[in-house]
N, C-alpha and C positions, 0 to 999 in steps of 0.2 A: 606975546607969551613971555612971563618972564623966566631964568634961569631953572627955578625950581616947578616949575611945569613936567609936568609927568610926559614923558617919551616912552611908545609904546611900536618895539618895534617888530612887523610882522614879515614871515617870511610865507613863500605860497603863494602869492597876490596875484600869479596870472594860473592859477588855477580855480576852479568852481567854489569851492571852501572858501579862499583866500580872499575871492572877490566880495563874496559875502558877507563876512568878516568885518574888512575895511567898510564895505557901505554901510554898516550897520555901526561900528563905531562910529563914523562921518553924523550918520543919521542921528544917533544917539547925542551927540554933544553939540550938532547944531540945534539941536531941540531943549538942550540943556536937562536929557537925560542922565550926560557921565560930566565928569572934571574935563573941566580945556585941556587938550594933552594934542600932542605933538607926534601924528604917526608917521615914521622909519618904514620904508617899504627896501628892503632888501632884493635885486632883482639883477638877475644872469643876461648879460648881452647874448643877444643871437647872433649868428652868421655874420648877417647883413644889418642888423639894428642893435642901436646901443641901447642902456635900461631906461633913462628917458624916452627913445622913440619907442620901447616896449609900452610903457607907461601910459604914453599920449595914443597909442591906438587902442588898448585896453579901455580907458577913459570915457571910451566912443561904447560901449558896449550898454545895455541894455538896462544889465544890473543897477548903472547910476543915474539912469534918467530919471526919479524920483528924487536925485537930492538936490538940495539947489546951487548954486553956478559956482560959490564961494567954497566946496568942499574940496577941490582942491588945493587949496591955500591951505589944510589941512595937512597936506601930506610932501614926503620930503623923498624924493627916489635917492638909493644910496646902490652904485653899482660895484657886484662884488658877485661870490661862487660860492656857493655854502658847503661843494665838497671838497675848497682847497683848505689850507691853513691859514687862520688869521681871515677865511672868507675872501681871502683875495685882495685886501685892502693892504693901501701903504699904512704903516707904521705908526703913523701921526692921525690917519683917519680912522684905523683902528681904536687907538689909542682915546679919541675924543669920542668916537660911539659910544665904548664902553664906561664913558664919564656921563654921557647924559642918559642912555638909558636906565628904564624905570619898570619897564617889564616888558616882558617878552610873549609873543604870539607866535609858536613855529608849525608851521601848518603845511609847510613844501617835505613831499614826498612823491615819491615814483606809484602811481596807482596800478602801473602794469603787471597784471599776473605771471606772465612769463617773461621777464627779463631772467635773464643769464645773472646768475647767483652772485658773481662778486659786481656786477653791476647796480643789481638791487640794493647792495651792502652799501656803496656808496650813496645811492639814493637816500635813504632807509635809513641806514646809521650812522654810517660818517658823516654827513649830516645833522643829527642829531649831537655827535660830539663836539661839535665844531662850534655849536650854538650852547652847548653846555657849558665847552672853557670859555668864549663870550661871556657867558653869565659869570661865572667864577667871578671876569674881573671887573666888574659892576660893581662900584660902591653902593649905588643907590638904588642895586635890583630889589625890587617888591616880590615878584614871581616871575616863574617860568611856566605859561603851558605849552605839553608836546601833544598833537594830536597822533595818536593810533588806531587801532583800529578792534572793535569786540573782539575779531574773529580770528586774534592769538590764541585763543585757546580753538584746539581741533575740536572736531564734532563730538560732544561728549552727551551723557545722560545727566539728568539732575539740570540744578542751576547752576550757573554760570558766578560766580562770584567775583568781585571789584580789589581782585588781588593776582601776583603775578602768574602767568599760567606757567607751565612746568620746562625748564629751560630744552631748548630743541637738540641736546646730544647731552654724554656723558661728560662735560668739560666746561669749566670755569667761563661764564661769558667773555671774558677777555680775550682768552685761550683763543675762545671760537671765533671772534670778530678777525686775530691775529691769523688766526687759520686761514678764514675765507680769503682773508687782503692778501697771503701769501699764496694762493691757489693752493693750498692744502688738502679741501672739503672736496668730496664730490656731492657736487648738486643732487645727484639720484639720490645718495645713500643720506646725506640730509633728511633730504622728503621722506623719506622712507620710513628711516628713524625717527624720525619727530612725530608724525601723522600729518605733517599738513602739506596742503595740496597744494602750494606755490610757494614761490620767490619772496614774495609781498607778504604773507602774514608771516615768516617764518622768519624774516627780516623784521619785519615790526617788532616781533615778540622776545628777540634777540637787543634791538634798542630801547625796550622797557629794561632788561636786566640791566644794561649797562648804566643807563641812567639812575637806576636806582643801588646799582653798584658804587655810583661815583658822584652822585649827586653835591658831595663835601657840604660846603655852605652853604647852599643855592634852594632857595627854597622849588621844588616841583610838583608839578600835579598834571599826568596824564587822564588825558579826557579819550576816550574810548567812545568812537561814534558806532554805528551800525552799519546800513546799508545807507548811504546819505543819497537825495533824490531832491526833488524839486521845493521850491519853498511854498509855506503854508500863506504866509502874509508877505514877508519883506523878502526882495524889495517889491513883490509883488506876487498873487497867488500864482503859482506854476513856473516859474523862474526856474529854468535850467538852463546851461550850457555845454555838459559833459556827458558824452557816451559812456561813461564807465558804468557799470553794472546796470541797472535799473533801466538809464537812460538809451543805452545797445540793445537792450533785450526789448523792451516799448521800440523802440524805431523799426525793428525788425521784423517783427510780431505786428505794429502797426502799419506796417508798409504793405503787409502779404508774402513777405518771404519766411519766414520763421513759424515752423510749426510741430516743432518739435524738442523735447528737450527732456536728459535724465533727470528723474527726480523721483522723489515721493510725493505722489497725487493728493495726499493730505496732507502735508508741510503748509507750514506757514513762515512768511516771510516778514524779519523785523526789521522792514522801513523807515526811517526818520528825514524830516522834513530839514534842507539843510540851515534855514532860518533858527531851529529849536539848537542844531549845534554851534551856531555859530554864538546864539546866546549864553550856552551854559559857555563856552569857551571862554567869553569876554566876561561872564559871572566870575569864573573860577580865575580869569587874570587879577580879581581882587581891585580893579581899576577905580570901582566904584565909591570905594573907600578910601582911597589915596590920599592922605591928608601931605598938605605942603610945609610940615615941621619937620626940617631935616632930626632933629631929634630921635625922632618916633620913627627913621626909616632901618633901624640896624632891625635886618631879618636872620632867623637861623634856620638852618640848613633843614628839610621836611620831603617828605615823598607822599603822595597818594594818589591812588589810580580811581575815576569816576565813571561808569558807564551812561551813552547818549543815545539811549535807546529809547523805539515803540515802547517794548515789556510785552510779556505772551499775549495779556488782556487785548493790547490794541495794535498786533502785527493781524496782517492776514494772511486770510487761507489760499491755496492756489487756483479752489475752482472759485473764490469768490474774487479774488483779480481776474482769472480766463473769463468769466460772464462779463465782467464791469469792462475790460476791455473790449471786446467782441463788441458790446453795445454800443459804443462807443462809437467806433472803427466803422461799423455798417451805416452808418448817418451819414458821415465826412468823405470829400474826396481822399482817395487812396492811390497809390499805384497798382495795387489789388487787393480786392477784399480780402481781409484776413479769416483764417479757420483756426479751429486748433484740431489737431489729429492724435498726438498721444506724449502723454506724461509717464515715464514708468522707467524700468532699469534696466538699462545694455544690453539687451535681451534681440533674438531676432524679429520680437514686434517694433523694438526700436529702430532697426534699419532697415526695416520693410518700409514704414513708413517715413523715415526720413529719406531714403532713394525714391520712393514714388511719389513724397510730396515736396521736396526739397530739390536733391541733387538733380536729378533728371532733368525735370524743370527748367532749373536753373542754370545745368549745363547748355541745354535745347536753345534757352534765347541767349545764352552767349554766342554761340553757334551761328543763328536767326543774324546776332548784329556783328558779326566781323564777317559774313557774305554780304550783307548789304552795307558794308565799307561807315558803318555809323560809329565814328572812335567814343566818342560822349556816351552812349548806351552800353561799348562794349567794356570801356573803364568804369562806368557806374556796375554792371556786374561782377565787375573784378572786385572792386570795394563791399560790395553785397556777399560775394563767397568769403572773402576773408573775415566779414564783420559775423556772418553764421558758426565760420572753425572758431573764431576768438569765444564767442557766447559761449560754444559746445565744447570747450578747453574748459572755461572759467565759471558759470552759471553754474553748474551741478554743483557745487560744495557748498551756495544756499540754498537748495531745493531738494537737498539727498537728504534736511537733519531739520529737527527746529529746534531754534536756538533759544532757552530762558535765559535771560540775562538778569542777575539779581542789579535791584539798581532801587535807592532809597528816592528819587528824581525822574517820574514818570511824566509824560507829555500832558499837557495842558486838559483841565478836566472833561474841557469841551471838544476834545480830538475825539473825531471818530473814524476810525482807520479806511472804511469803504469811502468816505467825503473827499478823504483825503488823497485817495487810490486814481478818484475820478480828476481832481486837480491835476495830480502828478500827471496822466495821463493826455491830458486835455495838455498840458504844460508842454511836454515831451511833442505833443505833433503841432506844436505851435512853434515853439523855440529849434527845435532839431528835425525835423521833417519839414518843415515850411521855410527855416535857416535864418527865424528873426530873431537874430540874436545882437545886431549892434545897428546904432543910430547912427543913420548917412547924416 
């Protein structure tokens, strides 16, 4: 590849998104769908492994068993912290990053609902800043995309429109990011004030203002996904590997423990396949148009926000997921056959039936397996109650509303959301109830 090769650098990469992403650009230009380009994976050492050995077990994972052997010679691990300064790099590696990159893919975020508020902030936004003045000093940035998320804007009536939702207190985004970082905020009265019901959108919606407070030069474009869940096609149908939303509530539900949850029994949920965002993401990187005349690279500075959604037409309903599920579930071995017993609001039908079909239960064989001394069963129900509080913390704020998301970029004309439901699902107890998620 020669010098003016497009460098395309993504951060997220050991996350469900992220992985996606990369294999989909891999797949793309080995196919000679996009420009030869050069992908930068940005990635945090752990503990005990540096972002090469992160890199090289990832590798093994499932996602890229469809591409062929030479996809790695594709990509360049760069190890670094996206919530320090400078990302963590020395001076000189900073320095030459920000010489060859070409565009940007930031896709690393904190998914967790309840993180502790100026933790999410780091997650969430300083994060996002850190990748912003990176772009600043990019001579030869093309674009920047940041992924967020629909569900900045709280539960509201009407459509939803592909503009900023309303900032979460009475104070300058600056103000407020300076606020959180000084422990200023309290978390409660945040929530409280803004309407929204966690850490994570409230955070999200906080790094839209900034970015488009400060965007300067840089040209940006926030891609707004929805519920993301298993893929339609690539890198194969049902492809998952994250518990977060969809994927927790299917394991739960398909396992036999879960059978209950607040919500409105006629809501519908707007699902998106994470194949369809990973495409619009690497559309909207602009990649595919990249011409190699440095001439024609001076870009000025732009803002706009795209939603990656079903759309009302092709989310579903609740009882037509609770059928499509059940159907499912009653075929295949289980740990127990699933039911559902009640959909509805905080009410004492809701704790009647969550103690007599839930708790009790599932205190009773906690119980059953620390007398018969079995540690492997009695930690697998420790995991099972925390995975049912986490659901019943986070799942209501898409089951209590339905969400229209205005969006001129609807799914594929041949989506049809029950097909889709049945994928996802079939996906979910293959990849995460069975655990085949990476190639020995």
């Amino acid at each position: 590849m020669s010098d003016q090769t497009p460098c395309v650098l993504v951060t997220g990469f050991t996350g469900f998104l992220g992985k996606v992403v990369v294999q989909e650009l891999c797949r793309r230009q080995l196919q000679n769908l996009l420009p030869d380009h050069k992908i930068l994976l940005l990635i945090r050492p752990s503990k005990d492994k540096t972002a090469a050995e992160r890199f090289t077990r990832i590798t093994k994972a499932i996602c890229f068993s469809k591409l062929e052997d030479t996809w790695q010679d594709l990509v360049q691990v760069i190890e670094g912290d996206l919530c320090t300064p400078d990302l963590g790099l020395q001076r000189d590696v900073y320095a030459d990053l920000a010489r060859r990159v070409t565009h940007i893919i930031h896709c690393a975020a904190s998914i967790d609902f309840d993180l502790p508020l100026q933790e999410a902030t780091r997650s969430n936004v300083d994060t996002s800043m850190n990748i912003l003045e990176l772009a600043r000093k990019c001579p030869n940035l093309r674009q920047l995309v940041d992924t967020s998320t629909a569900y900045v804007f709280t539960c509201q009536e009407g459509t939803i429109a592909e503009e900023l939702a309303p900032t979460p207190m009475n104070m300058s985004p600056s103000q407020l990011h300076y606020s959180i970082q000084k422990g200023l905020i309290d978390e409660a009265e945040l929530l409280a004030s803004s309407g929204h019901a966690n850490t994570y959108t409230v955070t999200k919606c906080l790094s839209e203002h900034l970015l488009f407070e400060e965007y300067g030069n840089v040209p940006v474009t926030i891609v707004r996904p929805s519920i993301i869940s298993a893929a339609q096609e690539y890198p194969f149908p049902g492809y998952i590997d994250s518990y977060a939303a969809m994927g927790g509530f299917v394991s739960l539900f398909g396992s036999g423990f879960l059978h209950v949850i607040e919500g409105d029994p006629t809501a519908s949920f707007d699902v998106v396949p994470v194949d369809f965002v990973a495409s619009r993401i690497i559309e909207e990187s602009q990649l595919a148009v990249y011409s190699e005349d440095r001439q024609t690279s001076t870009t000025k500075g732009s803002s706009k926000i795209v939603h990656c959604v079903a759309g009302l037409k092709d989310s579903i309903s609740t009882p037509d997921f609770r059928r499509i599920g059940l159907d499912y579930f009653a075929n295949v071995k289980s740990i127990r056959k699933p039911f559902w017993a009640y959909t509805g609001p905080r009410d004492w039908r809701y704790y009647w039936y969550k103690w007599t079909s839930q708790t009790i239960p599932l205190q009773l064989a906690t119980w059953f397996f620390a007398a018969i001394q079995n540690k492997a069963m009695s930690k697998q129900m420790t995991i099972i109650k925390r995975g049912i509080e986490k659901v019943d913390a986070t799942f209501p704020y898409f089951c209590l509303h339905t969400f229209d998301f205005a969006t001129e970029r609807r799914i594929d004309e041949g989506f049809a959301s029950t097909e889709y439901i049945q994928v996802m699902i079939q996906g979910v107890h293959r990849h995460l109830l069975r655990r085949e998620v990476y190639v020995e």
